[in-house]
C-alpha positions, 0 to 999 in steps of 0.5 A: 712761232718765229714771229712770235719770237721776232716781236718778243726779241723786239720788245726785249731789245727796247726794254732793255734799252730803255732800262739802260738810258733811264739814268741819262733821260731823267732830269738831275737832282741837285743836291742843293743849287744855291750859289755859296754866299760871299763874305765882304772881302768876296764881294770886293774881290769880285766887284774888283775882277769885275772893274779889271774885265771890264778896263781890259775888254773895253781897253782891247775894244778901242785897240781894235777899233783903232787897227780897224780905222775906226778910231783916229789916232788923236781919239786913240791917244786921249783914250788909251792912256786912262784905260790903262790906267783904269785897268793897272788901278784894278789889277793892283787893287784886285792883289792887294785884295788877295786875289793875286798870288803875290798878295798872298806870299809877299815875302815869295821870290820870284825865279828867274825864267829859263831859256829855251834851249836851241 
């Protein structure tokens, strides 16, 4: 008789574990898992934010390289300066796009910085 009970305990436990991770061994559902579509000036925002990742990430590519002595500091030098300029065209052209917060706000005053107390 207690063995009885043993193996129906047992399988109540792993039914009633079962039960409880149902929810979390079935696959999700979406909703609907489509991208939203981007309207033009989307698209140019994001083609934009894709021009200043890319300036930034090759631009802290060559300062790498150059700290690591890969690149000389002549190359450095002929390099660096259109990076930059690369990466500030980007930057300016993504807020005049409207995705800086500046761009939104213009008439907004920037406050000054507090300083830290001692």
């Amino acid at each position: 008789m207690t063995t009885l009970a043993l193996v129906l305990g047992a399988v109540l436990a792993v039914a009633c574990v079962v039960w409880v991770a149902r929810p979390f061994l079935r696959e999700p559902e979406p909703a609907d898992d489509r991208l939203d579509e981007l309207d033009d000036a989307g698209r140019e925002r994001a083609a934009l934010a894709e021009e200043r990742d890319r300036a930034l990430a090759t631009l802290k590519e060559l300062e790498f390289d150059h700290r690591t002595g890969t690149v000389s500091d002549e190359d450095y030098r002929a390099l660096v300066g259109p990076l930059r300029r690369q990466a500030a065209h980007a930057l300016r052209a993504l807020e005049l796009a409207g995705g800086g917060e500046e761009a939104a706000r213009p008439g907004r005053r920037r406050l000054p910085r507090r300083r830290a107390r001692v």
